[in-house]
C-alpha positions, 0 to 999 in steps of 0.5 A: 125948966127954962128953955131959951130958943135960938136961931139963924135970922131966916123964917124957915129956919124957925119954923121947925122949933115951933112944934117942939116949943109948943110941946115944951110949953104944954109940959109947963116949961118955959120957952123964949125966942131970942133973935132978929126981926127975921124972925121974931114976928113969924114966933109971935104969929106961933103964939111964943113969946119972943126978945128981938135982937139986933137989926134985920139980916135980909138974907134975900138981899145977900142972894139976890146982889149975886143975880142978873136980872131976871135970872134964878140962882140954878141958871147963874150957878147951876148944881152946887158941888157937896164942897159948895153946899158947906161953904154956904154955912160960912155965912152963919160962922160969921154971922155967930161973931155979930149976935153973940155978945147980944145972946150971952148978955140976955142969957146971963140973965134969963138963965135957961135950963136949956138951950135950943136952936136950929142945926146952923146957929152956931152961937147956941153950943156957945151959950150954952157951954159958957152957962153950963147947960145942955144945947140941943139943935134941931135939923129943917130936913135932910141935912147936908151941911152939918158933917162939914160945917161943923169942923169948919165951924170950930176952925173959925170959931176957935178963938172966940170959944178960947175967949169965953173960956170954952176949949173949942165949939161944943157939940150939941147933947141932942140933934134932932132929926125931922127926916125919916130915916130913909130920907136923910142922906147915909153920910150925914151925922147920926141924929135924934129922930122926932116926928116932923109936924107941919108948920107953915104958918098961921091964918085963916081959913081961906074962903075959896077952901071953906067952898071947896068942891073937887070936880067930880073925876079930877086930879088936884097938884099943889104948885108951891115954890116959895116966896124966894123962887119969885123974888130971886128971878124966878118968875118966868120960871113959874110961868113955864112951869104952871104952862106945864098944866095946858092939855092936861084935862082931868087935872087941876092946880092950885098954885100959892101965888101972892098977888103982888107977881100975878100980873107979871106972871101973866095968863095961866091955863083954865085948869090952874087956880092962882091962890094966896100963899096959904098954909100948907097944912089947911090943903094939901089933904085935898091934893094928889101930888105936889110941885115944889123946889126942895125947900126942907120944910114943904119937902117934909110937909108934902111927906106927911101928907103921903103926896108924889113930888116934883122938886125943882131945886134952886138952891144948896139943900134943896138939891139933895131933898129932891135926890133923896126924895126922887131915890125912895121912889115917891118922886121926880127931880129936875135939878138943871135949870133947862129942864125946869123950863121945859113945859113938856117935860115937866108935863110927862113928869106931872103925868108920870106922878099922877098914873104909875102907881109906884110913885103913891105908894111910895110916897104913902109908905114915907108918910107912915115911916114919919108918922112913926117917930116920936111925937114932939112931947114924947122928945121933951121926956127926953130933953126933961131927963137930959136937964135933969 
């Protein structure tokens, strides 16, 4: 079958479809990305075959005209409310009027089987309702967006499906869900669980990972805040953070930091190792806990690998991953931007992580509850039936 593979114009939001699209073409399916240049060159890093669509989005830009300098988005807003999180998804409402036409034209001709895209790609359930095929979406991770933002969606979409000849926004046949059951929030919309399979990337193996030697009696913390932690104001944050490490002696970090940020960064303590952005993946089966701000798919990568979290959240979903995290016993969440920046606390925090052993185990119960969904090809049978 053919499969045409949408998404909303930000890497992280494509990268979860990459497992799926390999399971797909390993079954001798067909699968073609359609999309912006976001994220059209992180699928051709995956080894897919893509058609770029339109002009750039910089969703980075839209976030960052909001800031004063030198400030986060957690020290501007703060926590947003539930209401505030689902009225982020407008953007993608509107954005689903400006790459539709361009979507129906190629799918008119590429005449997929199926439809695919991420959970807030609105144009999809449209495209495939004017085609006449299935769509499915495919949550990053926990999810609370899609129980408001979908009546929304057909609200403001109503017209535009009335033009296409659609009653109103279709609902997806298939919502895949990455996130072990005990995870995902209790109100969220029920969902098709598939095992998440990490995609951070393509690269290398760094040279400083091929030498690795953990020392002897040494505890390792991944540091990973994403790239937009520091574009967004975020580097004095960082900073603080990483001074978090000063004192704790039988503990070593490895902090995926771009070069680029590194002098305005400044020192940091003997016992941290500044690294370059790095797959995930390729590491962190050498660490003991994780740092990190809630993004959907380092909250999940983390998961898999069975590691404690600390989860200081910047933004919408990344609040609720570092609740849902912090509620199943395998992590903490600091979600107020002054606790974040505290030095000591994220130190008893990091203490607290690596010496009470309730935190690993929890953790390495999540990690086999994951390992128990099914695998990404065991999902394509299923979607196989679905097209029938």
């Amino acid at each position: 079958m053919r499969v045409l593979m949408l998404s909303t114009p930000v890497s992280t939001h494509v990268q979860p479809l990459v497992p799926l699209a390999w399971a797909l073409r390993s079954a001798g399916h067909e699968v073609l990305f359609a999309g912006q240049p976001d994220v059209t060159g992180t699928v051709r890093s995956a080894g897919l075959s893509t058609v770029t669509m339109g002009d750039w989005f910089h969703a980075d830009e839209i976030l960052r005209a909001t800031l004063p300098e030198g400030k986060r988005l957690i020290e501007t807003r703060g926590r947003p409310t539930p209401e505030e999180v689902v009225g982020s998804t407008r953007v993608w409402m509107s954005h689903t009027r400006y790459v539709l036409p361009d979507y129906l034209d190629f799918a008119r001709v590429f005449r997929p089987d199926l439809v695919v895209s991420d959970m807030l790609e609105f144009g999809a359930p449209i495209v495939a309702g004017v085609l006449g095929v299935p769509a499915v979406q495919h949550r990053w991770g926990v999810d609370p967006y899609t129980a408001g933002a979908y009546p929304a969606a057909r609200l403001a979409l109503q017209g535009v499906c009335r033009r296409l000849g659609l009653e109103g926004l279709p609902d997806p046949a298939v919502l895949l869900d990455p996130c072990p059951p005990v995870l995902q929030l209790p109100d969220a919309l029920p969902g098709t669980p598939v095992r998440y399979i990490p995609s951070n990337g393509s690269g290398p193996v760094p040279s400083w990972l091929r030498a690795d030697r953990r020392s002897p009696g040494k505890r390792r913390v991944a540091v990973s805040l994403g790239v937009r932690t520091l574009e967004l104001g975020g580097i004095p944050h960082v900073r603080r953070l990483l001074r978090a490490f000063d004192g704790l002696g039988d503990v070593e970090a490895l902090a995926t930091i771009d070069e680029a940020y590194r002098e305005r960064v400044g020192p940091v303590p003997s016992n941290v190792r500044l690294i370059d952005p790095t797959p995930l993946h390729l590491f962190l089966g050498t660490c003991d806990a994780m740092v990190h701000h809630g993004g959907a798919g380092t909250a999940l990568t983390a998961t898999a690998f069975g590691l404690p979290q600390l989860v200081l959240p910047q933004l919408t979903d990344m609040f609720d991953a570092g609740d849902r995290i912090a509620a199943a016993g395998a992590g903490i969440t600091f979600d107020d931007a002054a606790a974040q920046d505290d030095p000591e606390r994220l130190r008893e925090a990091l203490t607290a992580l690596l010496d009470e052993p309730g935190y690993a185990k929890a953790a390495a119960e999540l990690s086999r509850e994951m390992r128990r969904l099914p695998a990404p090809p065991q999902i394509v049978t299923d979607l196989e039936r679905l097209v029938g």
